[in-house]
MARTIRO-318808 format. One record per residue (C-alpha): residue in one letter; x, y, z. Coordinates in Angstrom, 1 decimal. Example, Ala and Ser with C-alpha at 12.3 -4.5 7.8 and 13.67 -1.06 7.14 Angstrom:
2
  kolza       x       y       z
      a    12.3    -4.5     7.8
      s    13.7    -1.1     7.1
//
This chain:
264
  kolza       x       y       z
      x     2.5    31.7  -171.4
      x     5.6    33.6  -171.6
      x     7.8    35.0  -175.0
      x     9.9    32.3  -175.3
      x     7.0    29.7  -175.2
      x     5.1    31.6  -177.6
      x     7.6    31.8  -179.8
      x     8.3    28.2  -180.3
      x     4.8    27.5  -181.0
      x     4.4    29.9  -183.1
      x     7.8    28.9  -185.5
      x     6.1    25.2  -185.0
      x     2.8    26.1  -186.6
      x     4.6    27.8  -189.7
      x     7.0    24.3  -189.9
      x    10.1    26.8  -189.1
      x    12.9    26.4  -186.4
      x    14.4    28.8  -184.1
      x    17.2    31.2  -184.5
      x    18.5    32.1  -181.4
      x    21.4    34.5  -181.2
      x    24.0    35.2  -178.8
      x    26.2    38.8  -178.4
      x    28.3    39.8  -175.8
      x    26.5    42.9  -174.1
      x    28.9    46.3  -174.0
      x    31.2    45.0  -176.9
      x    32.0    47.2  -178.6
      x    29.4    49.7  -176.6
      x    26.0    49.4  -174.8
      x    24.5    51.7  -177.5
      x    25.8    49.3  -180.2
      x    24.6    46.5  -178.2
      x    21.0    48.1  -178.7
      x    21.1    48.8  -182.2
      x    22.7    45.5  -183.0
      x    20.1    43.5  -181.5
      x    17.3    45.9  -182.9
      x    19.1    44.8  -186.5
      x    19.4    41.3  -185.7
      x    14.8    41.0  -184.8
      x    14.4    42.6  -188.2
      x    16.5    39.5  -190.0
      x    14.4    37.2  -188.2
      x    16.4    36.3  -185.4
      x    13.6    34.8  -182.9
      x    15.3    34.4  -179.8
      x    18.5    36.5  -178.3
      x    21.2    35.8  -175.7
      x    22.5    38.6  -173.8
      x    25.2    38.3  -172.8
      x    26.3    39.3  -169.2
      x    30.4    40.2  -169.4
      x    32.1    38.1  -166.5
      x    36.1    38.1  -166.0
      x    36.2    34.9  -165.6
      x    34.1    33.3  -168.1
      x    35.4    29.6  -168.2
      x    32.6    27.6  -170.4
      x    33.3    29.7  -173.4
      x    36.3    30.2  -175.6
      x    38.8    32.6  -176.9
      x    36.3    34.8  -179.2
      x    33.4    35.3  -176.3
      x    36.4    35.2  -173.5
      x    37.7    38.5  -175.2
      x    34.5    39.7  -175.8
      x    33.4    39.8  -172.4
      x    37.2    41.4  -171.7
      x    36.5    44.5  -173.8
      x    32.6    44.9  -172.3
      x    34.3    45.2  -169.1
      x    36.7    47.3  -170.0
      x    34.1    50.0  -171.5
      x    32.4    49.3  -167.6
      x    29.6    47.1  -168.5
      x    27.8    45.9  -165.5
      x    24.8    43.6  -164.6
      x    23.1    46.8  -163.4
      x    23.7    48.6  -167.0
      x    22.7    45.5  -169.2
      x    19.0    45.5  -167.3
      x    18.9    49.1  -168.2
      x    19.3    48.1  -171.8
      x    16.6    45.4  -171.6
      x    14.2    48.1  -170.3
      x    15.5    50.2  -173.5
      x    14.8    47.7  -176.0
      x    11.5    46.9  -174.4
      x     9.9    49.9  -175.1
      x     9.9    49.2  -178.9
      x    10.3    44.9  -178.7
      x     8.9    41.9  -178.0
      x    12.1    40.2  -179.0
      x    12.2    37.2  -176.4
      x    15.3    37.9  -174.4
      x    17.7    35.5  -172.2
      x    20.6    37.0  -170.2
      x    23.3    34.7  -170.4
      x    26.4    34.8  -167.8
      x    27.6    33.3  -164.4
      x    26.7    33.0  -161.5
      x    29.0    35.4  -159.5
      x    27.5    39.0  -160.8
      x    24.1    38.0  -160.0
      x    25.2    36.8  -155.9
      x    26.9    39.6  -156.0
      x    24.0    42.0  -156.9
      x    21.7    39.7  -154.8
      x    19.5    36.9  -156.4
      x    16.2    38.2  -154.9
      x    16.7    41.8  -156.6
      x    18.0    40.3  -159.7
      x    14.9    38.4  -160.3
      x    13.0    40.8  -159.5
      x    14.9    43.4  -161.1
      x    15.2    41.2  -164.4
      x    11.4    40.9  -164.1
      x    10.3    44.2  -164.3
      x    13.0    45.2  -166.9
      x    11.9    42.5  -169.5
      x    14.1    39.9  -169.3
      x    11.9    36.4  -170.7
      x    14.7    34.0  -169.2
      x    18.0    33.1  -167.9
      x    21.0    30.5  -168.9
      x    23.3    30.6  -165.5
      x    26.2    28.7  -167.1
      x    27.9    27.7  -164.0
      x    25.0    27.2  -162.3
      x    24.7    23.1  -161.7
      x    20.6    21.8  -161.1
      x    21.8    20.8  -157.5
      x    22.8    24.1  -156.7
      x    20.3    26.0  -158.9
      x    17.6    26.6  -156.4
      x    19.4    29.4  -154.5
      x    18.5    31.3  -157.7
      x    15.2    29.7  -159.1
      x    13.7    30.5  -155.7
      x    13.2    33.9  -156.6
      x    13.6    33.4  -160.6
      x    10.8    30.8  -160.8
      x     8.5    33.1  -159.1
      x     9.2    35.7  -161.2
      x     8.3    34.2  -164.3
      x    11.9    33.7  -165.8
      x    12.4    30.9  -167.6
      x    15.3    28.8  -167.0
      x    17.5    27.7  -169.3
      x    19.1    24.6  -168.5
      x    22.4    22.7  -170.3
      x    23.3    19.2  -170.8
      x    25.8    17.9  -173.0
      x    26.9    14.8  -175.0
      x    28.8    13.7  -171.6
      x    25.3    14.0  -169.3
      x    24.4    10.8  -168.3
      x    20.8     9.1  -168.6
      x    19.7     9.9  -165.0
      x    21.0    13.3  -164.8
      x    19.2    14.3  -167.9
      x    16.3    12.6  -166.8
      x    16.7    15.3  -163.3
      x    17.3    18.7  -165.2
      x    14.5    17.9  -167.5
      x    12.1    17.7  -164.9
      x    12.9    21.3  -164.1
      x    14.1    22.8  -167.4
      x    11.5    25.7  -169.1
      x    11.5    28.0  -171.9
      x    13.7    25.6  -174.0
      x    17.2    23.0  -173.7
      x    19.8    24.3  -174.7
      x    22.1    21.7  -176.5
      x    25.9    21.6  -176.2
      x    27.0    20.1  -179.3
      x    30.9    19.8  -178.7
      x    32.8    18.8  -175.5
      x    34.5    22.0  -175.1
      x    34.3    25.6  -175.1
      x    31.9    28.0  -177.8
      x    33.5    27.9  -181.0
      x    36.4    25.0  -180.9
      x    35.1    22.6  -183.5
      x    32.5    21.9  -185.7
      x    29.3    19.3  -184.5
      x    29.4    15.9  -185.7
      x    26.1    15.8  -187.9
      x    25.0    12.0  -187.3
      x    26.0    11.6  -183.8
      x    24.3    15.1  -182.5
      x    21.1    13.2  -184.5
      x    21.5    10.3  -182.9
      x    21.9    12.0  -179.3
      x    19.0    14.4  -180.3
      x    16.7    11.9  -180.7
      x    17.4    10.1  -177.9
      x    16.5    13.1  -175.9
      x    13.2    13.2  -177.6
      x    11.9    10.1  -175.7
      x    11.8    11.9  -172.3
      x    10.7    15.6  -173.4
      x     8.2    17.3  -175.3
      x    10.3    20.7  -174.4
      x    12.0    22.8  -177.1
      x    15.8    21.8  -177.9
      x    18.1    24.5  -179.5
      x    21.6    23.6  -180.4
      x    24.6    25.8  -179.8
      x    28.4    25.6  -179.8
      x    30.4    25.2  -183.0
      x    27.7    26.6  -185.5
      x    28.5    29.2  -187.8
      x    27.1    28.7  -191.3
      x    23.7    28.4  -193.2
      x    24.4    24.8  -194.2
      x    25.1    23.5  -191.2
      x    22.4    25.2  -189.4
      x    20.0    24.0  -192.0
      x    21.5    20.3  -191.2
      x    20.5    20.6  -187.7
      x    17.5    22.2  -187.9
      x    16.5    18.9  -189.2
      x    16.4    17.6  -186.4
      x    16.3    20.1  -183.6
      x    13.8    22.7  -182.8
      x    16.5    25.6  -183.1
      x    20.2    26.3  -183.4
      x    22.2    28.9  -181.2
      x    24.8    30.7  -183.3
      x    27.4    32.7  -180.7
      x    31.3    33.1  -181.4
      x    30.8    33.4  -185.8
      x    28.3    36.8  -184.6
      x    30.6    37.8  -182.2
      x    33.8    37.3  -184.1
      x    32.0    39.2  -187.1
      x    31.0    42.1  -184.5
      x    34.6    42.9  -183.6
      x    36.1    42.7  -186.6
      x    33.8    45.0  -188.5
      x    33.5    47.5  -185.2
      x    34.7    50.6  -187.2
      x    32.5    49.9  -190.3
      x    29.7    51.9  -190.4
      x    27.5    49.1  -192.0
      x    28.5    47.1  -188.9
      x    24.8    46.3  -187.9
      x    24.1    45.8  -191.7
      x    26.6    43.3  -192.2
      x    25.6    41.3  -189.3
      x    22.1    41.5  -190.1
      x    22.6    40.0  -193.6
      x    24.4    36.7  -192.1
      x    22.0    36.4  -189.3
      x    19.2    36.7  -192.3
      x    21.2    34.2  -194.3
      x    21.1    31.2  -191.4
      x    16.9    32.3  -190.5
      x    17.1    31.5  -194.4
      x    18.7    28.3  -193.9
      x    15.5    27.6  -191.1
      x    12.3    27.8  -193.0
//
């Protein structure tokens, strides 16, 4: 039973729901990157996203998009954010899912990636470009590693293709609330309960909710439902905009600690 696993059951024996946290890796600096997400486990974030800077990173919008920009720009690389995870493992348990596309990992090789991702700490993976039909050029070497895979699906996935990538999903589905890209609207409460629950008839497995969630209230709302929610673009917006205060990790702290609030 790996981190991610573990986690969930234990948040479900205390009657709590996940927090699961996204930040752009090498924005504004590796060495922030660190400290930030030591900051955000002692608020009681349960579950981060790491994630991998891509030039091209189509599925998420204008905040993460510039994000990943200025990571690259300070020469953040698949190789350096696996050093990091190998940093923060040697004082955390934090479950950990790198979260990027596709074309970094071919293009470090998907054999030594797993591998590589294995030994460095790394609990899972959410390959956003990645379709289940084309997956298995990856989860070859990724399933046999251990590394849970993350899998999408959306308020546009139909009946039978849900029914396909949850025969395969692990570690925990992650739920696109919006059509769109991270951080372009707000969820619709009752229809995201609706779809939710629908969901629920064909899988036991964990469902976090991401996209468009930024406050305590709303997080509470979903929670209410859901087994988790996934808060990206508000964290990463707040990370830029406060990068030349010294209380930087303090500041994010306290709103990640206000939404874990929000989850009990």
């Amino acid at each position: 039973m790996g981190r991610i696993e573990n986690k969930f059951k234990a948040l479900q024996i205390k009657n709590e729901k996940a927090l699961v946290v996204y930040l752009t890796a090498g924005d504004p600096s590796l060495e922030m990157t660190k400290k930030l997400i030591l900051g955000l486990e002692e608020a009681g974030v349960d579950i981060l996203e790491i994630g991998v800077p891509f030039s091209d990173p189509t599925a998420d919008g204008p905040v993460i998009q510039d994000a990943s920009q200025r990571a690259l720009k300070t020469g953040t690389t698949l190789e350096k954010v696996l050093h990091l995870v190998t940093d923060i493992r040697k004082t955390s348990e934090i479950p950990l899912v790198l979260f990027g596309y596709y074309n970094p990992i071919f293009a470090y090789g998907a054999a030594k990636f797993a591998q590589r991702a294995q030994k460095a700490g790394v609990d899972g993976i959410l390959v956003v470009d990645l379709p289940p039909e084309e997956a298995e050029e990856l989860r070859i070497y990724t399933d046999s590693a251990g590394l849970d895979f993350i899998s999408l699906v959306a308020p546009t996935t139909g009946m039978n293709r849900m029914k396909s990538i949850l025969q395969k999903a692990t570690g925990f589905l992650y739920y696109i609330s919006i059509t769109g890209v991270t951080g372009s609207a707000a969820p619709n409460i009752l229809d995201l309960s609706k779809e939710i629950m629908n969901i629920r008839k064909w899988t036991r497995m964990p469902i976090a909710v991401g996209f468009g969630i930024s406050s305590a209230s709303q997080a509470r709302n979903i929670a209410a439902f859901s087994d988790g929610v996934v808060i990206g673009s508000a964290l990463v917006k707040m990370i830029h905009e406060n990068r030349h205060d010294g209380n930087v990790v303090g500041m994010v702290s306290a709103y990640a600690r206000e939404i874990k609030e929000a989850l009990r």
